[in-house]
C-alpha positions in Angstrom: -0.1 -12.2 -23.9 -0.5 -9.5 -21.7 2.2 -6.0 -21.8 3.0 -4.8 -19.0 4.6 -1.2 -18.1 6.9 -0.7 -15.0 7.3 3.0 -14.2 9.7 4.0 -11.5 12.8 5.2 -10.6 14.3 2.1 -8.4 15.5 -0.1 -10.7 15.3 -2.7 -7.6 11.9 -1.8 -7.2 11.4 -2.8 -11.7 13.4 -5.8 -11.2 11.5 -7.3 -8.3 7.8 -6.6 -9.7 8.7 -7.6 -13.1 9.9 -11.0 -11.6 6.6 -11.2 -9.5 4.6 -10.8 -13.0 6.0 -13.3 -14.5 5.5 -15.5 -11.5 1.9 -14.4 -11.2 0.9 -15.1 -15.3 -0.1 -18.2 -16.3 1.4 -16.8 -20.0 4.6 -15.1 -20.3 4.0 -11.3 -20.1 5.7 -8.4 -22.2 7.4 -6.3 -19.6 8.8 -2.7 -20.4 10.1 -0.9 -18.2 10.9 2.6 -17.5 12.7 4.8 -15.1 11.1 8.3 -15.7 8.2 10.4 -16.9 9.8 10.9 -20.4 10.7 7.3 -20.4 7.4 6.2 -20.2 5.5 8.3 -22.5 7.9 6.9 -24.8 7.2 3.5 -24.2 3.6 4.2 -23.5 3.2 5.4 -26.8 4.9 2.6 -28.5 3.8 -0.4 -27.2 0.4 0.6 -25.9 0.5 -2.0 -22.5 -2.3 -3.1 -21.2 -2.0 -2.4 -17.6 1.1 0.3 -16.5 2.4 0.0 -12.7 3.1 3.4 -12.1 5.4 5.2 -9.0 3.6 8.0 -7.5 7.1 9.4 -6.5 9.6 9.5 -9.5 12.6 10.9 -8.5 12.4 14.6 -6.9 11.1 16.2 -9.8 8.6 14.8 -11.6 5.4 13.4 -9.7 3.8 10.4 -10.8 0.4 12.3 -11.2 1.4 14.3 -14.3 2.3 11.2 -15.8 -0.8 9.7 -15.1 -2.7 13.1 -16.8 -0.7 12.4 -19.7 -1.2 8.9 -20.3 -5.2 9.0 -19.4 -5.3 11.9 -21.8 -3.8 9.8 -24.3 -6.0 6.9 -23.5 -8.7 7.7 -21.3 -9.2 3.8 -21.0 -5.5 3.0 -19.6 -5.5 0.5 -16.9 -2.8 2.3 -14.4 -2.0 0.9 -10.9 -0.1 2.9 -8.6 2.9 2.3 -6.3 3.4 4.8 -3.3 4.3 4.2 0.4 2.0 6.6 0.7 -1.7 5.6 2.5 -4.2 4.9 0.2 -6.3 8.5 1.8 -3.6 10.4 0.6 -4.2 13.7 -1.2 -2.0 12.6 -4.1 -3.7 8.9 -3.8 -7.2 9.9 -4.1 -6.5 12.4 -6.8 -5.1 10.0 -8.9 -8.4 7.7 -8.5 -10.5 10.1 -9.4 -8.6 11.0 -12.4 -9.3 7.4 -13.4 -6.0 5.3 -12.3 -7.3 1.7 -11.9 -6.0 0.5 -8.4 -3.6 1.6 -5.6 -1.0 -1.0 -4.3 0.9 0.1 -1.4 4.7 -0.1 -1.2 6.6 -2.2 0.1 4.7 -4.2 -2.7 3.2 -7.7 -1.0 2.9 -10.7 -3.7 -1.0 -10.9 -2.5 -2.0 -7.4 -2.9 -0.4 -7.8 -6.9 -1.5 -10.9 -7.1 -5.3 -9.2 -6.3 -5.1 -6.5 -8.3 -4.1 -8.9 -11.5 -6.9 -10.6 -10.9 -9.3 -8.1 -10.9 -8.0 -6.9 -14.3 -8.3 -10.0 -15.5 -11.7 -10.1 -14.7 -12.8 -6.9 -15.5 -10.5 -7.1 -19.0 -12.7 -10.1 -19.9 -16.1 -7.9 -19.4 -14.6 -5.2 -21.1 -11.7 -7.1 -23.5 -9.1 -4.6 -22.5 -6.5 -7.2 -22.4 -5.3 -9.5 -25.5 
């Protein structure tokens, strides 16, 4: 079963991709979710997900890129996704790349482009047994 972590501030934006995940897994996920940086290292910490879905933009101040730092420092082998409205050649996007965040998915969040990106960790999990 794989664990899931939602990070961000909308709890519409929690709700919706945590119903899309269940949708999308052929086993019911684990899904925590959290509404800010503290929140998440908290929960990051404890359960250990597999893959997090983290907001680039949580709240006005605290910047999903810190977060990120902290959890790849934890666990330099974190799967991370982010969430932004903001383009993929963004500054802040890029950055968080090369820091080592898995995959960008752009918001508004379209059921293919999660769907794709689950699929790829799948597959890449299975080469690398990230996911249980």
């Amino acid at each position: 079963m794989a664990r899931y972590l939602i990070v961000d501030d909308s709890p519409t934006i929690r709700l919706r991709l945590a119903s899309a995940l269940k949708n999308l897994s052929a086993a019911r996920p684990d899904i925590m979710e959290a509404a800010d940086g503290a929140e998440a290292a908290a929960a990051f910490a404890k359960a250990q997900p597999d893959v997090v879905f983290l907001d680039m933009m949580l709240g006005e101040k605290e910047g999903g890129l810190d977060v990120l730092r902290a959890m790849l420092g934890e666990h330099p082998d974190a799967v991370v996704v982010l969430l932004t409205a903001l383009p993929g050649n963004h500054p802040d996007v890029t950055a968080a790349i090369s820091l080592g965040a898995f995959a960008h998915i752009p918001k508004p969040i379209a059921t293919d482009d999660l769907k794709r990106v689950i699929q790829r960790i799948e597959l890449e999990s299975g080469r690398m047994g990230r996911i249980r």
